[in-house]
C-alpha positions as CSV (number, residue, x, y, z in Angstrom):
1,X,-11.2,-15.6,10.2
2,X,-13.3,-18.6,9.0
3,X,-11.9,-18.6,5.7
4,X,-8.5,-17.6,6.1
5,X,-8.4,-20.5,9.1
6,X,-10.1,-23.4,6.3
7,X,-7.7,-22.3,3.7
8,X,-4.4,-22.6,6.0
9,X,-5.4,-26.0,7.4
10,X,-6.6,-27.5,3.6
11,X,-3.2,-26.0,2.6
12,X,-1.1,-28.2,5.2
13,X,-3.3,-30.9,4.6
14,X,-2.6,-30.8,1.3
15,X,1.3,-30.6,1.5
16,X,1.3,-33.6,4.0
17,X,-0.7,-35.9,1.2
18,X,2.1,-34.9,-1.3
19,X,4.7,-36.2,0.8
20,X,2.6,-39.0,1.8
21,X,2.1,-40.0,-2.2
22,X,-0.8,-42.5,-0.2
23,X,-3.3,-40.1,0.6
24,X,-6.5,-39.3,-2.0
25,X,-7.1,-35.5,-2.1
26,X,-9.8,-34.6,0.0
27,X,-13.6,-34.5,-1.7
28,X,-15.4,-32.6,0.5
29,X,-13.3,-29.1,0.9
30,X,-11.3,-30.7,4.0
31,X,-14.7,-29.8,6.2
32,X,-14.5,-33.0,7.8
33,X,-10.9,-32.5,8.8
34,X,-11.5,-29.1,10.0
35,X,-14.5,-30.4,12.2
36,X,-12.7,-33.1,13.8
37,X,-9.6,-30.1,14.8
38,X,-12.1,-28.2,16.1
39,X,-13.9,-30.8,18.1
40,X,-10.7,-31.5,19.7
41,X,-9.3,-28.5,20.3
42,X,-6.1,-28.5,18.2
43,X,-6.8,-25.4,16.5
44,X,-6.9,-23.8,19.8
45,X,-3.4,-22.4,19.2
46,X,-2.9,-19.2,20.8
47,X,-0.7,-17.7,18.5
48,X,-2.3,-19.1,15.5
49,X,-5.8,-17.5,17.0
50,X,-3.7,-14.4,17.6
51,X,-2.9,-14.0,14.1
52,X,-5.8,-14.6,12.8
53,X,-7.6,-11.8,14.8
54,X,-4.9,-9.2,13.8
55,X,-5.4,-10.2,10.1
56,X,-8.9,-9.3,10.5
57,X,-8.7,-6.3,12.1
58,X,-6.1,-5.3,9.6
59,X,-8.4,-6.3,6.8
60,X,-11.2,-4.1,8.6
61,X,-8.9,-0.9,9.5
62,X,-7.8,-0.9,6.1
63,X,-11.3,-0.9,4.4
64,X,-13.0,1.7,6.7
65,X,-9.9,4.2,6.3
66,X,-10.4,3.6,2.6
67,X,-13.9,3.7,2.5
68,X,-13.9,7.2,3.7
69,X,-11.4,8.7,1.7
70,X,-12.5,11.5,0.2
71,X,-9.3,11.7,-2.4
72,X,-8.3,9.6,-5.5
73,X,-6.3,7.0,-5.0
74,X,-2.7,7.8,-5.0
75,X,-1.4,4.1,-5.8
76,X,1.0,4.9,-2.9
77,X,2.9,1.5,-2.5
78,X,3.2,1.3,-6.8
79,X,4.9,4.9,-6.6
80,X,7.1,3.4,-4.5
81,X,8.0,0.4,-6.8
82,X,9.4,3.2,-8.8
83,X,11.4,5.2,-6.3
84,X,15.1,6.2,-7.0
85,X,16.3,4.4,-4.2
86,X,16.7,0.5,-5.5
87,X,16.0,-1.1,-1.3
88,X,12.9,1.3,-1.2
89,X,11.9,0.3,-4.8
90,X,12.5,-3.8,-4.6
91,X,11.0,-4.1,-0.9
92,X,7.8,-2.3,-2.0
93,X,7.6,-4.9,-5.0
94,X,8.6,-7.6,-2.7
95,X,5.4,-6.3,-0.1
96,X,3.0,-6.3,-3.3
97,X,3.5,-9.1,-4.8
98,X,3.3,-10.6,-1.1
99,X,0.1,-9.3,-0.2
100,X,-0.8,-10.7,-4.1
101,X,-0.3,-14.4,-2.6
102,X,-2.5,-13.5,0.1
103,X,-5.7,-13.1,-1.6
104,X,-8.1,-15.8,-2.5
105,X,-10.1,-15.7,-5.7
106,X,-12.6,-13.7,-4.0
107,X,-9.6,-10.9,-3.1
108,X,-10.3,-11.6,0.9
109,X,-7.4,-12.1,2.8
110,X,-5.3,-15.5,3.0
111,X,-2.9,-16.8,5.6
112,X,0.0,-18.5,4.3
113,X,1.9,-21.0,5.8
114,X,4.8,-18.9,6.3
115,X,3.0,-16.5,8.3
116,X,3.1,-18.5,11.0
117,X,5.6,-18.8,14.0
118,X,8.3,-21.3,13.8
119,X,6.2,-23.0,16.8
120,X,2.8,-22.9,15.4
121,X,3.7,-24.2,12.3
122,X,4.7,-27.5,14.0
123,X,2.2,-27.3,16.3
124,X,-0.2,-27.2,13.1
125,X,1.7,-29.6,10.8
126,X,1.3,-32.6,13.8
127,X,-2.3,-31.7,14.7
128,X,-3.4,-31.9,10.8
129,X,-1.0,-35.0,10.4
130,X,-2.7,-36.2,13.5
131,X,-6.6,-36.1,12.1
132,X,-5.3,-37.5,8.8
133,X,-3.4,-40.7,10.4
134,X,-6.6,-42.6,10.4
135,X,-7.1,-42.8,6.7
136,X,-3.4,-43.9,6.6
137,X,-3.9,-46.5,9.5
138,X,-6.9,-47.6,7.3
139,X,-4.7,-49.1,4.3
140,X,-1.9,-49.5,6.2
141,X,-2.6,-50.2,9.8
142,X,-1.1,-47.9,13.1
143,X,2.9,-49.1,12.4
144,X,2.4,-48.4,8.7
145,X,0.9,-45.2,9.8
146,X,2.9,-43.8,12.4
147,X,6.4,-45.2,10.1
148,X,5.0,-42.8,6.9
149,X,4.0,-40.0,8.9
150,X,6.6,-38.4,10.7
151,X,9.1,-37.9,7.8
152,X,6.2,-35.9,6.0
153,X,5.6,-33.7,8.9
154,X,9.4,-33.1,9.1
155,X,9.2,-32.2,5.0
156,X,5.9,-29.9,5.3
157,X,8.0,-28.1,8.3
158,X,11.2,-27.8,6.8
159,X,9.7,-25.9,3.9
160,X,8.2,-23.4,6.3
161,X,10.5,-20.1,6.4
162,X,9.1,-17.2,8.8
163,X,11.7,-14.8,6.7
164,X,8.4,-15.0,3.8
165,X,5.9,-13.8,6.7
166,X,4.2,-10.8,5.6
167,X,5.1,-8.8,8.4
168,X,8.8,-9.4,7.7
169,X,7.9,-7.4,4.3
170,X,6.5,-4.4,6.1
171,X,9.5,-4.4,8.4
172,X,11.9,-4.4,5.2
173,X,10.4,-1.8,3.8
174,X,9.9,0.1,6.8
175,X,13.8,-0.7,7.4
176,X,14.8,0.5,3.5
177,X,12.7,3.8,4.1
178,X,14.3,4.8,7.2
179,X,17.4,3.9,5.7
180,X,17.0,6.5,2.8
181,X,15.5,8.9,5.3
182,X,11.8,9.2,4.2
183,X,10.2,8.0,7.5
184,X,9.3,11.5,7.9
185,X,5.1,12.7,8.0
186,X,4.9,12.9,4.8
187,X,5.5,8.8,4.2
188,X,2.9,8.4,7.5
189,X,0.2,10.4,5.8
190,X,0.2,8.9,2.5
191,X,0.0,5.2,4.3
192,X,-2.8,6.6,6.3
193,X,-4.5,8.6,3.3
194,X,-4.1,5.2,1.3
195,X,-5.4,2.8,4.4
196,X,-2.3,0.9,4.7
197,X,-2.7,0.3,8.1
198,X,-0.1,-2.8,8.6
199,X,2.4,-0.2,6.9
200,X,1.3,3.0,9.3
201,X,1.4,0.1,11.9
202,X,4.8,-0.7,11.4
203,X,6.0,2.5,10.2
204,X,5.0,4.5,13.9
205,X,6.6,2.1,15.2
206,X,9.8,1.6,13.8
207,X,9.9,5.8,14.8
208,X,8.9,5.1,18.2
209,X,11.8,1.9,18.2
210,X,9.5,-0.8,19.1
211,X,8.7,-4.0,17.5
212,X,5.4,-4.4,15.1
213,X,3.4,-6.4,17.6
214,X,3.3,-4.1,19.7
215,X,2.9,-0.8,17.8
216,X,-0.3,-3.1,16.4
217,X,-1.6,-3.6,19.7
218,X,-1.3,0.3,20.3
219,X,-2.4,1.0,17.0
220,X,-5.7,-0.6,17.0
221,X,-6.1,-3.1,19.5
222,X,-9.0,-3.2,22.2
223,X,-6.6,-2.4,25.0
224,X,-4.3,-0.1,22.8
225,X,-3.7,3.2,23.2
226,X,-3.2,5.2,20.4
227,X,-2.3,8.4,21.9
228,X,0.8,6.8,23.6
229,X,2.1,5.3,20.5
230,X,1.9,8.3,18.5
231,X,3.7,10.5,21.2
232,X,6.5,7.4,21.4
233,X,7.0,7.8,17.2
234,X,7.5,11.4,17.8
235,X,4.9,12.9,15.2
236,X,3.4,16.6,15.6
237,X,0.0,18.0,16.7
238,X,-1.0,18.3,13.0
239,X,-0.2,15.1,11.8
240,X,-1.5,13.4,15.5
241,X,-4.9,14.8,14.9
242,X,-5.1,13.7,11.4
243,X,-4.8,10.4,12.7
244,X,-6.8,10.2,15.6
245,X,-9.8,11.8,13.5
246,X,-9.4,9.1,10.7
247,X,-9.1,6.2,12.7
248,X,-11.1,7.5,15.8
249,X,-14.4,6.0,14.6
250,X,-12.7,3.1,12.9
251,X,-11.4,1.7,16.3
252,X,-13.7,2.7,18.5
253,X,-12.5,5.5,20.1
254,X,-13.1,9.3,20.3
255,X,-10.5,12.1,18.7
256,X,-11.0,14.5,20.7
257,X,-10.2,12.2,23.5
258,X,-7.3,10.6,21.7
259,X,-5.7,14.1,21.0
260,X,-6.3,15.2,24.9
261,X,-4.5,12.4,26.0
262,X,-1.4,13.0,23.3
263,X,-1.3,16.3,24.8
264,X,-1.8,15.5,28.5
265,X,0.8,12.4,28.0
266,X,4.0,13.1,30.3
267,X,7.1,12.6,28.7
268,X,8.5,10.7,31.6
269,X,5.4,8.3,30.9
270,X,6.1,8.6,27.3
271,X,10.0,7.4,27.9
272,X,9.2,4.8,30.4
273,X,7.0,2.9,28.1
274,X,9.0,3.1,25.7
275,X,11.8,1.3,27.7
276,X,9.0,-1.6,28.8
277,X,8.3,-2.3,25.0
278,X,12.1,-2.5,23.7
279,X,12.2,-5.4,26.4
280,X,12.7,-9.2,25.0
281,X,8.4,-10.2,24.9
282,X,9.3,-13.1,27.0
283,X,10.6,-11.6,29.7
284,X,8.1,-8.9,29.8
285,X,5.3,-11.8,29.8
286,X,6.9,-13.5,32.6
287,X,7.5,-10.0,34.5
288,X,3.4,-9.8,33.8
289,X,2.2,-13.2,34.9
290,X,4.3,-12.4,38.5
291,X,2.9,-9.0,38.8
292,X,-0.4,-10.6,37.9
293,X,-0.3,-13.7,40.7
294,X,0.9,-10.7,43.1
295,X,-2.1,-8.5,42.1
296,X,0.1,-5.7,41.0
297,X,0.3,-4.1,37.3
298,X,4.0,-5.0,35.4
299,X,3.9,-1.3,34.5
């Protein structure tokens, strides 16, 4: 998270001295800039911190699954690249060659700028501008500053575009599969036997008709429930149990648990969740933080 948080914010900073054509690239790795967001809390950006936890769990879901294979690799996303269908075959190139972009020299993960939200890159944008006004207001003093800065915050976010996001690659693809007919257990088992677990991610969920957020959260996050998601995406027994025992130990839960619950689930529960998650996010929140003041669960 460390890295992939210094590389964004050296990034922007970087982009903001271009437009600036006044700033000297930073010498020391942009730690000092860096240090002074986090002494004053503008990096504390929930959906930014959001993003960056997902991107590491993803990064550590998808290395134990792969760690235990037991297979060859199948190359599952490059047989794809090849597939009759032309959408299935030019999203999977477009989702390789984005994951390419976010890899440093090192191959850990990156975070691009156009991964962000539409709000959290300007929230960003103005707190990086922000810790770099100084050195402006050095050479030029505060109303030299504050005239040159605002037009290159409005260039850095004018170039942002969330239609690059990475999860807006998985969603294509997941949308050009469906479209051909091949979301079917065969396509979930080679993304889990292959540890694409952004794909299986977004894959159960387009099945089950909710959005990738929250098939994630199900997926694999500490208050998920795996079980649930897999009954709402419609899967069998067979293929449910293949799952739970491959990412049981991954994500800190049990499979024989997980597979108890899939078949103890209720279908009325099942249905009425289903309903909750295909609800706009903000509303549901705001349906939350009331049931929440009035000591009550949403759901």
């Amino acid at each position: 998270m460390a890295g992939m948080l210094a590389d964004l914010v050296a990034s922007v900073a970087d982009e903001l001295r271009l437009e600036l054509k006044s700033l000297e690239p930073a010498n020391d790795d942009g730690e000092q800039l860096l240090d002074s967001l986090r002494s004053s809390r503008l990096l504390h950006i929930p959906d930014l911190v959001g993003l960056l936890l997902r991107r590491a769990e993803e990064e550590r879901v998808s290395a134990a699954i792969r760690a235990g294979r037991t297979s060859p690799r199948a190359r599952f996303l490059q047989s794809l690249v090849s597939d009759d269908q032309p959408d299935v075959s030019a999203t999977a190139m477009a989702l390789i060659l984005a994951r390419g972009r976010r890899r440093d020299r090192f191959d850990g993960p990156r975070l691009l700028f156009d991964d962000l939200s539409a709000e959290t890159a300007v929230a960003l944008v103005n707190a990086v501008a922000a810790c770099l006004r100084s050195d402006l207001v050095r050479r030029f003093g505060e109303a030299g500053a504050d005239e040159r800065l605002p037009s290159a915050i409005q260039a850095v976010v004018s170039n942002h575009d969330e239609g690059n996001r990475l999860e807006a690659r998985l969603f294509e693809l997941a949308h050009a599969l469906d479209a051909a007919g091949r979301l079917d257990e065969r396509m979930i088992l080679s993304a889990l036997e292959e540890g694409e677990a952004a794909l299986l991610a977004e894959i159960l969920g387009r099945r089950a008709g909710i959005a990738f957020d929250d098939s994630w959260r199900h997926f694999g996050g500490p208050e998920g429930n795996l079980a649930l998601l897999l009954r709402m995406s419609g899967v069998s027994r067979i293929v449910a149990g293949e799952i739970v025992a491959r990412l049981g130990g991954v994500i800190g839960s049990d499979a024989e648990i997980e597979i108890s619950a899939f078949d103890s689930l209720a279908e009325e529960e099942v249905e009425k969740t289903r309903k909750w998650l295909r609800l706009d996010g903000s509303y549901r929140s705001a349906i939350e933080a009331l049931a929440e003041g009035n000591g009550k669960r949403a759901v």
